[in-house]
Each structure stands twice: as C-alpha cells, then as structure tokens.
DRENTORZA-280415 format. One line per field, with one value per atom (N, C-alpha, C): x, y negated, z negated; residue number from 1. Coordinates in Angstrom, 1 decimal, decimal comma. Atoms other than C-alpha are relative to their C-alpha. Layout:
! residues N
u = X/...
v = Y/...
w = Z/...
nr = NUM/...
//
This chain:
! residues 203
u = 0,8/0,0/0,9/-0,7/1,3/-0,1/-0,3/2,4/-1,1/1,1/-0,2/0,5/-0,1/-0,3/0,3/0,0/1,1/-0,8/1,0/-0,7/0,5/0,1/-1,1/-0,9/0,8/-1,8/0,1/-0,1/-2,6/-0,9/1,1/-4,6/0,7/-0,2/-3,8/1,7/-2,1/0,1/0,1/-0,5/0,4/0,0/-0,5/0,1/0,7/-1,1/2,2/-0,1/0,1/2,9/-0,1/0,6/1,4/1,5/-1,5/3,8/-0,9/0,7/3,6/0,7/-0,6/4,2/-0,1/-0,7/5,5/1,0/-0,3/6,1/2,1/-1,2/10,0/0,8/-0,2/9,9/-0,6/1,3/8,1/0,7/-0,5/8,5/-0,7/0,3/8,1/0,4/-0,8/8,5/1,3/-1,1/12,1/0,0/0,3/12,6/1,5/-0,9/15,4/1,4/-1,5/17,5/0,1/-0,1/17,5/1,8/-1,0/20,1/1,6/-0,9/23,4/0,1/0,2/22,2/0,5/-0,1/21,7/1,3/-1,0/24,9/1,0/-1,3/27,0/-0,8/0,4/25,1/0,2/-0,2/24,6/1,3/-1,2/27,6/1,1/-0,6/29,4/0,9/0,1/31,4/-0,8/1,2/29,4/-0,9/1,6/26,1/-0,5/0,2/26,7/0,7/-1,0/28,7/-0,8/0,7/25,7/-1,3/1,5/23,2/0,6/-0,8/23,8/0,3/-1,0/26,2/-1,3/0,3/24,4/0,7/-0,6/24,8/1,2/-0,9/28,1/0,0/0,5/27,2/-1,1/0,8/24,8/-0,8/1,2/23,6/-0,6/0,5/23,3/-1,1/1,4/20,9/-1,1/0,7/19,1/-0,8/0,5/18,4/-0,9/0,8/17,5/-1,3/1,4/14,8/-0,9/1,0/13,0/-0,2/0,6/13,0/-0,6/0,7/11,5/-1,5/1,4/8,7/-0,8/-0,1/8,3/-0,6/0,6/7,9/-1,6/1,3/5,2/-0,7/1,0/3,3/-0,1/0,8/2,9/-0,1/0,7/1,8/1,1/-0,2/4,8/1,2/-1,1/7,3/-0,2/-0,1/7,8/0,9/-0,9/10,4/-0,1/0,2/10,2/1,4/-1,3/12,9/-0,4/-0,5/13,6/0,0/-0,2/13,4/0,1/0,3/14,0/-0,4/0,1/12,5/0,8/-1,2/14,1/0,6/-0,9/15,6/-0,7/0,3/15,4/-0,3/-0,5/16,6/-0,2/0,0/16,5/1,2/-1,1/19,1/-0,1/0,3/17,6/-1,1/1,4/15,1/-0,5/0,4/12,7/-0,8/1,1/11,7/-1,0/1,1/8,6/-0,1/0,2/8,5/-0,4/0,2/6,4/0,2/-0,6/6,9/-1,0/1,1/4,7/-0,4/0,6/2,0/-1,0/0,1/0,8/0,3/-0,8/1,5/-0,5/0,5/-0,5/1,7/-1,1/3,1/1,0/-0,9/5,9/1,9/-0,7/9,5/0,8/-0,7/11,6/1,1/-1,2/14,6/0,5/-0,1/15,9/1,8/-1,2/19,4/0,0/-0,5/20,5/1,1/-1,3/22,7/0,7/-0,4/25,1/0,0/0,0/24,8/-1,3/1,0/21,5/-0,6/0,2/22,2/-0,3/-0,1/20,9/-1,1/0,8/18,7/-1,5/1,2/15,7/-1,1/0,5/14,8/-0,4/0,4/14,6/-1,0/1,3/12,5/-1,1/1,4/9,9/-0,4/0,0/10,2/-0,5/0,5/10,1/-1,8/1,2/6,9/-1,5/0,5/5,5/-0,5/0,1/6,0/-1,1/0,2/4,9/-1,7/1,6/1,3/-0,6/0,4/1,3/-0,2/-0,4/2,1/-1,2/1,4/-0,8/-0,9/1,5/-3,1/-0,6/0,5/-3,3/0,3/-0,5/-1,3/-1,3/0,4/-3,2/0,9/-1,3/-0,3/-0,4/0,5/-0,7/1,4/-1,0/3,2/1,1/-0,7/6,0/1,2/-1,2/9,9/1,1/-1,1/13,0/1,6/-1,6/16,8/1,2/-1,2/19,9/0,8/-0,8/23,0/0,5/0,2/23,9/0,7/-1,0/27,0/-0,6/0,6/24,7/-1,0/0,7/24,1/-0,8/1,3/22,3/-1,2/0,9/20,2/-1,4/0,4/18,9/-0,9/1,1/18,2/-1,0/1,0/16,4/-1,2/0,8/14,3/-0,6/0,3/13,9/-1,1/1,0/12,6/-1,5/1,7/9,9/-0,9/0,6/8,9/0,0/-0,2/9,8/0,4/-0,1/10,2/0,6/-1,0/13,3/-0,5/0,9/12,1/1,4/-1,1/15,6/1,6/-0,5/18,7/0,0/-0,2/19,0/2,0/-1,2/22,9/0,5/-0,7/24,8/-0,4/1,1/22,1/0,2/0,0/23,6/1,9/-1,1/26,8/0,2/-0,5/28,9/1,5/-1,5/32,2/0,7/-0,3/32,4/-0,1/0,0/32,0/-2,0/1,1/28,5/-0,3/-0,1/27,1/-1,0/1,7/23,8/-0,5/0,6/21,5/-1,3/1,0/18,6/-1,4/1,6/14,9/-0,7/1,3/12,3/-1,4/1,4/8,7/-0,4/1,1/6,2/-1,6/0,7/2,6/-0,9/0,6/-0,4/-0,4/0,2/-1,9/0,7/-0,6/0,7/0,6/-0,1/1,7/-0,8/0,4/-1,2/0,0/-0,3/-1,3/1,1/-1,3/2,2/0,4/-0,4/2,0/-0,9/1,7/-1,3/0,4/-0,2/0,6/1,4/-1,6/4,6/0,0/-0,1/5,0/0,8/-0,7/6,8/1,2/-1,2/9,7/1,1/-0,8/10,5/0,0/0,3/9,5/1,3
v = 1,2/0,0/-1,2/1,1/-3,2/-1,2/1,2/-6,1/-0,9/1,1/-8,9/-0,6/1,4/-11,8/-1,1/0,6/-14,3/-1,3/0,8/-17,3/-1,2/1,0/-20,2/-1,5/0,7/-23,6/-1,2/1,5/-26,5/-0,5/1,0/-29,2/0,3/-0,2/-29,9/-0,3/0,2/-29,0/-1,1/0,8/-31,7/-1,7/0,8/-34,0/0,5/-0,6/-31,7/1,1/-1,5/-28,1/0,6/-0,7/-25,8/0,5/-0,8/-24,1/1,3/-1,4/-20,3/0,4/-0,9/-18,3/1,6/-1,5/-15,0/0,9/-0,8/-14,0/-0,1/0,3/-13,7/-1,4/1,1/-16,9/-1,1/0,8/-20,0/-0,6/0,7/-21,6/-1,0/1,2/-25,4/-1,0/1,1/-28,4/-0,8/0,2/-29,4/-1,2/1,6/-32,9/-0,1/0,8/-34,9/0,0/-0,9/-33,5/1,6/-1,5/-30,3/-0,4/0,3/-31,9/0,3/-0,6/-31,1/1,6/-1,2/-27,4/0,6/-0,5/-27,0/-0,1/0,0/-28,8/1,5/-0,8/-26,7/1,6/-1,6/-23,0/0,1/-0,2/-23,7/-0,3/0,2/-24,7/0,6/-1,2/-22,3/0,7/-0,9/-20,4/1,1/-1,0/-17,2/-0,3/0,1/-18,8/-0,4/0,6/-21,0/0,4/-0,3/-19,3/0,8/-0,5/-17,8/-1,3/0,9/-21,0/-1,0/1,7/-24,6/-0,9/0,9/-26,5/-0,8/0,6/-27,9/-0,9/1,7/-31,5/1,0/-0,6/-31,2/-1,4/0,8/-34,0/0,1/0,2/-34,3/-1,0/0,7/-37,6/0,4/0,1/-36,0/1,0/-1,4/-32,7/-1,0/0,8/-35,8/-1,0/0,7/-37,2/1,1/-1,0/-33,9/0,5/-0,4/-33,5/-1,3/1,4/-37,0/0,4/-0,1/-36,1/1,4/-1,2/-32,6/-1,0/0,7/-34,3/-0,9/1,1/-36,7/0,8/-1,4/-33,6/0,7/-0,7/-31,8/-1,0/1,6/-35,4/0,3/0,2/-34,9/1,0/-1,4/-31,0/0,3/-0,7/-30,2/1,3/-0,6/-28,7/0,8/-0,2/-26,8/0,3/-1,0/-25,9/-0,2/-0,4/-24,1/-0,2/-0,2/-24,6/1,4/-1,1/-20,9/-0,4/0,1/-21,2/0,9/-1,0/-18,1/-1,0/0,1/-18,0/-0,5/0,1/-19,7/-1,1/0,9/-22,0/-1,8/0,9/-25,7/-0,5/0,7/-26,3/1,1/-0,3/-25,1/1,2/-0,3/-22,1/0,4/-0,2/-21,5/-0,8/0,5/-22,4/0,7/-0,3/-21,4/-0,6/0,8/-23,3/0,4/-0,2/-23,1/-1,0/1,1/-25,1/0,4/-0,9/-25,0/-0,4/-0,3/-24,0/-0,6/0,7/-26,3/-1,1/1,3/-28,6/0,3/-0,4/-26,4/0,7/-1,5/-24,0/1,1/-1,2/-21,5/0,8/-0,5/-20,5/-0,6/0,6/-20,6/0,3/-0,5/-20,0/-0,5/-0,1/-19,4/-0,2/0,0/-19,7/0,1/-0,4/-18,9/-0,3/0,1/-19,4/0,2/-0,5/-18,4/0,1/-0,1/-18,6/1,6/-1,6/-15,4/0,8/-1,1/-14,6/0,5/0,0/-14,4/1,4/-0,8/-11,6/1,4/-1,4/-7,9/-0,2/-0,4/-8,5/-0,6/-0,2/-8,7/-1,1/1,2/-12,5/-0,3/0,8/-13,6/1,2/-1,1/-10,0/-1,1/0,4/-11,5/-1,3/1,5/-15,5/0,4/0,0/-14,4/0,4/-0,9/-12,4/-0,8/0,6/-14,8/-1,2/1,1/-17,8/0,6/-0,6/-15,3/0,1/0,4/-15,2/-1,1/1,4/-18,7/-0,7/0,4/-18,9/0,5/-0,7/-16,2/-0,3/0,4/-17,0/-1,6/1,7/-20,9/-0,8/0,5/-22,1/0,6/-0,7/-19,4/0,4/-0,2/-18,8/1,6/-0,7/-16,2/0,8/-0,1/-15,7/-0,7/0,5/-15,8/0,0/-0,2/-16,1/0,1/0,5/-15,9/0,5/0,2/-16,0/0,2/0,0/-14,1/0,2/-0,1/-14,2/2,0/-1,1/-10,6/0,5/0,0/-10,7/0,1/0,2/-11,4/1,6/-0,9/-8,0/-0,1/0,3/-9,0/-0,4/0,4/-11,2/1,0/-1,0/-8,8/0,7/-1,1/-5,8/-1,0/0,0/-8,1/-0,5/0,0/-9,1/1,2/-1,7/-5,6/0,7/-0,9/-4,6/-1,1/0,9/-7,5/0,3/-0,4/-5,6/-0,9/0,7/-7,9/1,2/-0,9/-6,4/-0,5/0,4/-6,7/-0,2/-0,2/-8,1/-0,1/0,3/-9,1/-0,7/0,6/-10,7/-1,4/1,0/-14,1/-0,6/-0,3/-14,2/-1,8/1,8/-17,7/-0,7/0,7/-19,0/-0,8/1,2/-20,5/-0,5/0,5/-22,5/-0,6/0,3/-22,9/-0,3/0,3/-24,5/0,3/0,7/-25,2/1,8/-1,6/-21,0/0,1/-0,2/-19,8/1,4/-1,2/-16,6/0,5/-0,3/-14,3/0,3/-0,4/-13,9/0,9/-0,8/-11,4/-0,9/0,4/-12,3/1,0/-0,6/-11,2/-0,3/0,2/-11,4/0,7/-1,0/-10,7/-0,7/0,7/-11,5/0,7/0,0/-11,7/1,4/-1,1/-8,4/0,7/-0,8/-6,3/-0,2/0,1/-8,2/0,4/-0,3/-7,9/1,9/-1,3/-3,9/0,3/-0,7/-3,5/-0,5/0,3/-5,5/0,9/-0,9/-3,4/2,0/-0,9/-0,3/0,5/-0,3/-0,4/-0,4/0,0/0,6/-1,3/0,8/-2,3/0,0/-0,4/-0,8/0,3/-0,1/-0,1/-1,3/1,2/-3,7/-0,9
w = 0,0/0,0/0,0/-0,1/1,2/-1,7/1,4/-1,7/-0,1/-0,1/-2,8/0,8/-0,7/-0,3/-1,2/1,4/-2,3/0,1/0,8/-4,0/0,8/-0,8/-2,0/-0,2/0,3/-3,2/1,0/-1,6/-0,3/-0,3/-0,2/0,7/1,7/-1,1/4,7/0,2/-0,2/5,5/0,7/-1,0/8,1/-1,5/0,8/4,9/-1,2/1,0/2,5/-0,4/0,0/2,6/-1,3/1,3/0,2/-0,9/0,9/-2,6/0,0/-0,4/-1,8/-0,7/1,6/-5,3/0,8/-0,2/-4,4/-1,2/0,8/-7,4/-0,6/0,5/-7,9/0,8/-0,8/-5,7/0,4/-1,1/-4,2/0,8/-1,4/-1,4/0,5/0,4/-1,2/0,8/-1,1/0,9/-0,5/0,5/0,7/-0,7/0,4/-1,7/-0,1/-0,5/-1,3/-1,1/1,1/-4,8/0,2/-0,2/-2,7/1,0/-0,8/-0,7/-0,6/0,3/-2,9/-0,1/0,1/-3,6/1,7/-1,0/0,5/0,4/-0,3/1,4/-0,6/1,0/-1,1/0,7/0,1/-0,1/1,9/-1,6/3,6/1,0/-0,3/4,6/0,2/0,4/3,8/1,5/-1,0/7,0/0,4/0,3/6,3/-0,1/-0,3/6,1/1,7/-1,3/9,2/1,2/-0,8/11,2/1,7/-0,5/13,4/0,6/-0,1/13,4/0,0/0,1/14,4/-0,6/1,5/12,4/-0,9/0,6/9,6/-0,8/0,4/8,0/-0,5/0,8/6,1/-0,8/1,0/3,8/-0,8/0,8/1,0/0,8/-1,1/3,4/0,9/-1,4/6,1/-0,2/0,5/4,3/-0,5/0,3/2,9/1,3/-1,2/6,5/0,5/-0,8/8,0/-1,3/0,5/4,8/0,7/-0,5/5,7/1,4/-1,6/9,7/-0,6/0,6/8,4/-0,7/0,7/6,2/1,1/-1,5/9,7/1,0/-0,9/11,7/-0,5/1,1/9,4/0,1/-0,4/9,6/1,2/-1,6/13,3/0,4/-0,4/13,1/1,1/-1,3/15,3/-1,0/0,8/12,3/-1,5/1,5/9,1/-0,4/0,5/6,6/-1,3/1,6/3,2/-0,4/0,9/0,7/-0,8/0,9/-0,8/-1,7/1,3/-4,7/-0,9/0,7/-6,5/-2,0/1,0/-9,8/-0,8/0,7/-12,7/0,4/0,1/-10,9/0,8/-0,4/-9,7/1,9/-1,5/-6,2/1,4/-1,5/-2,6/0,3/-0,5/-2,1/1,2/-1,2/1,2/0,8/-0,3/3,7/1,6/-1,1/6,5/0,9/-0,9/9,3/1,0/-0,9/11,9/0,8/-0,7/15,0/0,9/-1,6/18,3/0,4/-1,5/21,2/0,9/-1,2/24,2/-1,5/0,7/22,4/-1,2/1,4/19,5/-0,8/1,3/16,2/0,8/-0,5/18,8/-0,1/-0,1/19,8/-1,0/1,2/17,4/0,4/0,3/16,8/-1,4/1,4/13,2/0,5/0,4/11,7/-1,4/1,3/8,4/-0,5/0,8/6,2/-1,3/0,8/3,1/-0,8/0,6/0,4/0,1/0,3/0,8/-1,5/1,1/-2,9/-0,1/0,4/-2,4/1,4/-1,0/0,6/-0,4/0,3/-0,1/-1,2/1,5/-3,2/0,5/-0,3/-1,5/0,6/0,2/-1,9/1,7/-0,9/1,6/0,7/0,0/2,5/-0,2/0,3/0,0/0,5/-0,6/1,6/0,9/-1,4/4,9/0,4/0,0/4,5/-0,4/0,4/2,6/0,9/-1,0/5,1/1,7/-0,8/7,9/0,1/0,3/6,3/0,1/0,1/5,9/1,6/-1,6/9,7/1,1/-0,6/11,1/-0,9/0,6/8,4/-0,2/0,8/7,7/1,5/-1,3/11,0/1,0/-0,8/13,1/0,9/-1,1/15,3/0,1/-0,9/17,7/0,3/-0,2/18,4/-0,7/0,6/16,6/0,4/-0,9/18,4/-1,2/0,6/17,0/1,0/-0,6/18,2/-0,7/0,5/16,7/0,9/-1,0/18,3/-0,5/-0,1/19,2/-0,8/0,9/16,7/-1,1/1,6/13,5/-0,5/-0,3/13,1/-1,7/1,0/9,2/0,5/-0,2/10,7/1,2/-0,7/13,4/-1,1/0,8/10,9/-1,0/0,6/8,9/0,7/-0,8/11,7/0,2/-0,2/12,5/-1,2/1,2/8,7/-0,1/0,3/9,2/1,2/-0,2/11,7/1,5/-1,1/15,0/0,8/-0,6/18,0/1,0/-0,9/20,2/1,6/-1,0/23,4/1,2/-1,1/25,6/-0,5/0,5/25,2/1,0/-1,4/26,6/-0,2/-0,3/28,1/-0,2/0,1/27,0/-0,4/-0,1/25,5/-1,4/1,4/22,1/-0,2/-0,4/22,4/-1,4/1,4/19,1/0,3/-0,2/18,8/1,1/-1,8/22,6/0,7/-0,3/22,9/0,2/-0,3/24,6/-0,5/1,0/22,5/0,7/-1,0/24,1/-1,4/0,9/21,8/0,3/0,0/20,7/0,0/-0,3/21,8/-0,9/0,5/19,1/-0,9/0,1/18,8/-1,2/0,9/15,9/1,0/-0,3/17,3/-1,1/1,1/14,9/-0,1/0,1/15,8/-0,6/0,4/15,5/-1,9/1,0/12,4/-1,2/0,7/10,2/0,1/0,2/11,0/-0,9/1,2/9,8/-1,0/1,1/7,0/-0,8/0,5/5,8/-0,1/-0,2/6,9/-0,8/0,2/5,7/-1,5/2,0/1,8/-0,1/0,8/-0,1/0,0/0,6/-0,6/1,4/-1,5/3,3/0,7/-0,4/4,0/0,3
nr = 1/1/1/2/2/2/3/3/3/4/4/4/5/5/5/6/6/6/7/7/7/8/8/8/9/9/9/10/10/10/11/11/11/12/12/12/13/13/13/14/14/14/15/15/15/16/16/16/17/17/17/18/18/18/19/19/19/20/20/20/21/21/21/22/22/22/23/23/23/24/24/24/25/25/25/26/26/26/27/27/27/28/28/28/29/29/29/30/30/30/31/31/31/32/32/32/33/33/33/34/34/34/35/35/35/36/36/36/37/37/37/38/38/38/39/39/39/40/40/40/41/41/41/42/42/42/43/43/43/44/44/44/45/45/45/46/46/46/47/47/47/48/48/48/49/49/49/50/50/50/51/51/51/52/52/52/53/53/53/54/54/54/55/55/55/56/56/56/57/57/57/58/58/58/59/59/59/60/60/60/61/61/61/62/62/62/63/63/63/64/64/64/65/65/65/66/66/66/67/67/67/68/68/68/69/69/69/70/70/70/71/71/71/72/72/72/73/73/73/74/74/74/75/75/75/76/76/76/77/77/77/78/78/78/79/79/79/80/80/80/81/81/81/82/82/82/83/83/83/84/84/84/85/85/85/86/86/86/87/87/87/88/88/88/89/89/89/90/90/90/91/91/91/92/92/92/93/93/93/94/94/94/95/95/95/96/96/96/97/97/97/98/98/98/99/99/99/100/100/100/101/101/101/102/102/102/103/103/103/104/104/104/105/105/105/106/106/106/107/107/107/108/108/108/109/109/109/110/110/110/111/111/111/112/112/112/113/113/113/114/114/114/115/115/115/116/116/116/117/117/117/118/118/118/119/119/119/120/120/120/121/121/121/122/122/122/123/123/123/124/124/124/125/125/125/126/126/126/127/127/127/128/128/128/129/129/129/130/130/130/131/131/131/132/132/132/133/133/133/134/134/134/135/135/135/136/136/136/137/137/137/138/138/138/139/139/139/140/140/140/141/141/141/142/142/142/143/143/143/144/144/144/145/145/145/146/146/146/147/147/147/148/148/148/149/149/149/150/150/150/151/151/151/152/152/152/153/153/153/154/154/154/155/155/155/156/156/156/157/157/157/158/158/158/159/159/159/160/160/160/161/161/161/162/162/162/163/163/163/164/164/164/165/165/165/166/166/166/167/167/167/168/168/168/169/169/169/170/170/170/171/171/171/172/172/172/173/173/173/174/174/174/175/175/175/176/176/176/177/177/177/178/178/178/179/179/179/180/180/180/181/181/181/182/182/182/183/183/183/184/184/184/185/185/185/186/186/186/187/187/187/188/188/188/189/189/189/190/190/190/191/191/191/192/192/192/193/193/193/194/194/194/195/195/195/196/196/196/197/197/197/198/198/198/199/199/199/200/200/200/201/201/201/202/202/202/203/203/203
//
C-alpha cells in the first residue's frame, strides 16, 4: 500500500505556494534567509557538477529567490525549498517550469545537499512535489533532463517511476563541454497507477 499523500496547506500557488508536510519533511517556498544554507550546500562540485552553475554567492541565491517568487506570480514557475525535519533552512530544492503557455506540460529539476544523498529525503520530496504537480497544477506531463554521466540522478528518476524516453545528443553545455542527456517522462496516468501500486519501501 502506497504512503499517505502528504498534508497540503494553500490558498492559490500563483500567490504563495502551499507548505507540503511530508512528514520527515516540508516543502516550502524558498525565503530569502535560505540563501546562505543553499549557497554553502549547492555549490558544492558534487552537487553541481551535473546542473547549471548555480549562484556562487549568498547575493546572487538571494536574487534567484526573488526572480523565483516573480515567476510563481505569473503562473509560469515553481520551486520548493527541501526542509528536513528539525531544521530551519533550505538544504535543497525542486523546481517546476512550463513547457509552451501552461503548467499543462511541465519540466523538473531537483538538487540536493550530498549529505543528504541515500537516506531517503529527496524519494519523500520528490513524491510529494509530484502530487502537488498532477493533483493541484493538473499537469498532464512531466519532463526531466539528466545528463547521461549522472548515473544517481537517473536511478532516482527511474525509482519514481519515469520512463526513459531518448537521449537528446549535446544538449547541455557545461564549462564550454556539450554533455547528451537522458529524456524522461512521468505523465499523470501512469503516475497515479504507480503511485497506488509500488509498496513504500521500493518507492
């Protein structure tokens, strides 16, 4: 039997995204003393070494929250700050942005503190955001993009149940080097099935 859906408190995201309790987690719109936590976790070689350079300043994580809150105001964006239990700040986050001219189509993204790799935490985030995406959004399709190197990121696409559709050849250009990356889809259908269907523990 699949995990509760977690607890979801909103009014309309496009004026401030709900906080989704997940239990050893919520997930919250980022605020602007998340900005030393992200600099210092995301930054990291190992965190970023697969995903487009992020700020490397405390100003500059402080810029990209305000264009984020800016985005979400004009229904074209979202990103959760990660918060495990216990604690105060942001050690990750997951964004949602569409694709054409609404949340119909989507594509993700996700990062992570590496201490925070293997113990489950971004599993329960992702899962959590994922509901929030086919159930509240309504989104219909969901994309995402690892380069073919990131073999974490992949399997964890894979255990949420995405479905490898292609690779696209040169398609992410990092430190003047062009990388191909994996193409993969969840779409709603198939999602609610396998969320309904895949024990907890295989999730």
């Amino acid at each position: 039997m699949a995990s509760p859906a977690p607890t979801v408190t909103t009014t309309n995201w496009r004026n401030g995204l709900p906080v989704l309790d997940a239990g050893t987690l919520m997930l919250r719109e980022l605020r602007l003393s998340d900005a030393p936590s992200l600099r210092q976790i995301l930054s990291t070689e190992e965190v970023s070494r697969f995903i487009s350079p992020p700020p490397t300043t405390v100003a500059g994580f402080e810029r990209f929250i305000m264009w984020a809150q800016q985005e979400r105001n004009a229904g074209r964006y979202i990103c959760f700050g990660i918060v495990p239990a216990g604690c105060d700040d942001a050690v990750g986050i997951i964004q949602v942005r569409q694709l054409g001219l609404s949340m119909q189509n989507v594509e993700w993204g996700f990062a992570i503190g590496s201490q925070f790799w293997g113990t489950g935490l971004f599993q329960t985030a992702a899962r959590a955001v994922l509901e929030f995406t086919f159930g509240v959004l309504g989104t219909t399709r969901v994309e995402a993009r690892s380069s073919v190197l990131n073999g974490r990121g992949n399997g964890a696409l894979q255990k949420l149940g995405a479905t490898r559709e292609g690779v696209l050849r040169k398609s992410f250009l990092r430190d003047g080097v062009y990388h191909d990356q994996v193409l993969w889809s969840i779409v709603s259908d198939d999602w609610w099935q396998w969320i309904y269907t895949v024990p907890p523990a295989l999730n």
